[in-house]
C-alpha positions as semicolon CSV with decimal commas, in nm:
position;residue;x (nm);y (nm);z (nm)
1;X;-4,643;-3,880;-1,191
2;X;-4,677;-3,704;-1,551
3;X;-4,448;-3,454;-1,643
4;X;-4,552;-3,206;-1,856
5;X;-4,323;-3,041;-2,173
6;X;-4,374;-2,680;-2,223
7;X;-4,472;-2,689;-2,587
8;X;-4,382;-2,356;-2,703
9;X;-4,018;-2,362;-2,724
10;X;-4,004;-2,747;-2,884
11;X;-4,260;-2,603;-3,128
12;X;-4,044;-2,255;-3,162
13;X;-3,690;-2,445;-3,230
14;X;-3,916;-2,735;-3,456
15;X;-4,037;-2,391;-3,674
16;X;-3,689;-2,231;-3,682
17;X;-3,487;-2,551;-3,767
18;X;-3,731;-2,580;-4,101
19;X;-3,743;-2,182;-4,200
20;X;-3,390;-2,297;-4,457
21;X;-3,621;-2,547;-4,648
22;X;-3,947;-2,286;-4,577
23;X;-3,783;-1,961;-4,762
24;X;-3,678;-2,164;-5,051
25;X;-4,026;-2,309;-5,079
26;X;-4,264;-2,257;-5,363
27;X;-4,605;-2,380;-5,170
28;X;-4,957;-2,317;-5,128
29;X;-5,210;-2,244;-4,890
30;X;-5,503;-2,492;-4,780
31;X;-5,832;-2,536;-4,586
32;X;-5,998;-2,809;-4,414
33;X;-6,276;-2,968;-4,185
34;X;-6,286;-3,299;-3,971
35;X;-6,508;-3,506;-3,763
36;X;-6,468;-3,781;-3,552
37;X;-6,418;-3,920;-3,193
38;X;-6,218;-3,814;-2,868
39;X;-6,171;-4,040;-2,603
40;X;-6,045;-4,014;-2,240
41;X;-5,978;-4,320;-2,042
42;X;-5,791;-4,190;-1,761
43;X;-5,803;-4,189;-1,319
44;X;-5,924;-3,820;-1,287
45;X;-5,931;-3,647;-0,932
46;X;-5,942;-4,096;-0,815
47;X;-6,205;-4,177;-1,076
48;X;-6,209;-4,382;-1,342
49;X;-6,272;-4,190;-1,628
50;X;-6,411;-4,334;-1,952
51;X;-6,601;-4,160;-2,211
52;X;-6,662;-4,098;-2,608
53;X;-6,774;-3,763;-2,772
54;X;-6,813;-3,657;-3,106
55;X;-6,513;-3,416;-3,180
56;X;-6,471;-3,183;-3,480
57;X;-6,206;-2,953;-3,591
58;X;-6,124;-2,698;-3,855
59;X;-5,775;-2,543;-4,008
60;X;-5,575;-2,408;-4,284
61;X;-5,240;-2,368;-4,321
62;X;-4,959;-2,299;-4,554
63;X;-4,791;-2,619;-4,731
64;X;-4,429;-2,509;-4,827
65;X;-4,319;-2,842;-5,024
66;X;-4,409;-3,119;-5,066
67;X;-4,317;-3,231;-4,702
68;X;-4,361;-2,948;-4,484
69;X;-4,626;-2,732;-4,380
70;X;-4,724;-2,493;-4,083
71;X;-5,115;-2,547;-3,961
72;X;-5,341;-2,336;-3,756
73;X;-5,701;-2,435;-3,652
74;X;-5,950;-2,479;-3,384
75;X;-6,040;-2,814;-3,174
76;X;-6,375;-2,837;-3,010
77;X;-6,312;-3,209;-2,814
78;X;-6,684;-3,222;-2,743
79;X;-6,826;-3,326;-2,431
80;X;-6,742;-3,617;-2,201
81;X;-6,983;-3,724;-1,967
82;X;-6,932;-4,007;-1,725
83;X;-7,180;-4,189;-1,389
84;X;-6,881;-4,295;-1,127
85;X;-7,005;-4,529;-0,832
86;X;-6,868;-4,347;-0,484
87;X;-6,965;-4,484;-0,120
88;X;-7,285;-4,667;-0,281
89;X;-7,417;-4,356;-0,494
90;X;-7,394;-4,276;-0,872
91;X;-7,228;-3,959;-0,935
92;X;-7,244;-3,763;-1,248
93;X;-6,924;-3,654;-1,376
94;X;-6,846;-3,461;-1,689
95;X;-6,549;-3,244;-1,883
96;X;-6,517;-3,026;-2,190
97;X;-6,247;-2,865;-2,391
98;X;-6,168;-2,634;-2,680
99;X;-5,920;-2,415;-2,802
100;X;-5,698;-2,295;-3,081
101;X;-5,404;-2,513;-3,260
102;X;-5,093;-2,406;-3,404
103;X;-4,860;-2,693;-3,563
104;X;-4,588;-2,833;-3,806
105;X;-4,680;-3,085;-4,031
106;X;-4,388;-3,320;-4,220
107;X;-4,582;-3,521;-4,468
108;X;-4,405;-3,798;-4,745
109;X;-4,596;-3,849;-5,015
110;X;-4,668;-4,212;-5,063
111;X;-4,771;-4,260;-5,408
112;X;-4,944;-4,098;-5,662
113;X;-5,217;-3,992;-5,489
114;X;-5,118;-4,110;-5,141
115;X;-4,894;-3,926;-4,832
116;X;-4,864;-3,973;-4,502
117;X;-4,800;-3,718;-4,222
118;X;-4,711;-3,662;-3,841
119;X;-4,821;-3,357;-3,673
120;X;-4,683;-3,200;-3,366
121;X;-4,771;-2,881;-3,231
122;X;-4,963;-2,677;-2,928
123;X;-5,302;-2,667;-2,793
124;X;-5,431;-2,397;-2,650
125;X;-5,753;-2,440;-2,454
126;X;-6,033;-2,352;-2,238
127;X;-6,246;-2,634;-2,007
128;X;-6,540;-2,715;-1,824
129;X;-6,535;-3,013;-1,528
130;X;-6,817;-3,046;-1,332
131;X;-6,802;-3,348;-1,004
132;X;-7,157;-3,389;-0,892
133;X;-7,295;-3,017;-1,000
134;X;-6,966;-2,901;-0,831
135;X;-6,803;-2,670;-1,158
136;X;-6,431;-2,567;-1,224
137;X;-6,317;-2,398;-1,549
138;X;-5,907;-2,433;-1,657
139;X;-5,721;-2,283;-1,953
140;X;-5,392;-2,413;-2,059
141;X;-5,198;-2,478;-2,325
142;X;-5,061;-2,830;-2,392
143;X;-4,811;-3,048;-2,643
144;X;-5,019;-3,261;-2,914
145;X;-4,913;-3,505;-3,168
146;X;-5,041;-3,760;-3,442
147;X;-5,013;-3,909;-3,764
148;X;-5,210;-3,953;-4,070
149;X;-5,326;-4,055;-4,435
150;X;-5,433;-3,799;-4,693
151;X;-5,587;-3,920;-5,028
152;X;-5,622;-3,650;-5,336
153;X;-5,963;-3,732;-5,490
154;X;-5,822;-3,438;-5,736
155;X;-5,531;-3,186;-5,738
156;X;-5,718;-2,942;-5,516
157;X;-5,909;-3,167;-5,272
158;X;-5,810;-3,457;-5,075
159;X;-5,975;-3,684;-4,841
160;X;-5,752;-3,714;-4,518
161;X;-5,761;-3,938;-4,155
162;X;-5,596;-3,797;-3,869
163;X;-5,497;-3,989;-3,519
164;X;-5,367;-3,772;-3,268
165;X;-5,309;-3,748;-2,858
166;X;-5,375;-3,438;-2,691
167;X;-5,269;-3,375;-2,302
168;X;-5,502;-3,176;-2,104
169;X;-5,310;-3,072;-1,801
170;X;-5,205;-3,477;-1,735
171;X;-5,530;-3,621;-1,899
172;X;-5,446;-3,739;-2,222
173;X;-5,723;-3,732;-2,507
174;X;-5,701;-3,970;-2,826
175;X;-5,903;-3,808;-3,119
176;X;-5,962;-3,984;-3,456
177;X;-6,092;-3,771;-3,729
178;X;-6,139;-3,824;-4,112
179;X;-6,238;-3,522;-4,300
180;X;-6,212;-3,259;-4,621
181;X;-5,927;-3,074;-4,762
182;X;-5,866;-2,819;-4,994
183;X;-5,569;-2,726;-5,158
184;X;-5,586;-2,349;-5,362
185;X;-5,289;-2,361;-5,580
């Protein structure tokens, strides 16, 4: 059995334990876009659940040093779709989700031009299952986490890879991404 962490209070007392370092901070704001792949390999309602979709994301956010930031953005996981053998017949079985993230982001730079960073934050989302035509929609909001590489092709805009796991009330999503970012400062 999965337990699930209610992610607004760790994500609260994670935001309140950095605003010392936050008000002292002379930062800048940034922008960015990402594409890549989600994947769900998971027993869902006794099936085996497999499947790849292309997922995408956008965000900005507000980098306060050089190893803190708070992010905003939205998640579109794209579309998983899935044949499941039951009693000798192929049934079509498929999911959706996408929502709005809010997160903190501790980076360390790792170079020159390098840095590394771990992300956790909330998920809030809206989906679409559907078991043999039979359609259910859920909205929740759920804990996320991940790590990644940036790399500054200039001062302003860096190239960065993001791995991170998403839970969707027990069903846990991996999503790799590479994208864009740019820095105004």
């Amino acid at each position: 059995m999965k337990t699930s962490i209610n992610p607004l209070p760790v994500l609260a007392a994670l935001i309140i334990g950095a605003l010392p370092a936050v008000a002292a901070a002379d930062g800048h704001w940034y922008i960015g876009g990402a594409i890549g792949t989600a994947n769900i390999d998971e027993m869902v309602s006794g099936f085996q659940f497999d499947s790849d979709s292309t997922s995408y994301r956008l965000y900005g956010g507000r980098q306060f040093n050089d190893y803190f930031a708070l992010e905003a953005g939205y998640l579109d996981l794209g579309s998983f779709n899935e044949q499941v053998l039951v009693g000798g017949n192929v049934v079509p079985v498929s999911a959706d989700a996408d929502g709005f993230t809010f997160a903190a982001v501790g980076s360390i730079p790792a170079g020159e031009r390098f840095s590394l960073h771990a992300t956790i934050g909330s998920f809030f989302w809206d989906g679409a299952n559907a078991i043999a035509g039979i359609n259910s929609n859920v909205s929740d909001s759920n804990m996320f986490f991940g790590a990644g590489l940036s790399y500054s092709l200039t001062p302003n805009m860096s190239l960065r890879g993001d791995a991170v796991r998403y839970e969707l009330d027990g069903v846990d999503s991996s999503v790799y991404t590479v994208g864009f970012q740019v820095d105004f400062k």
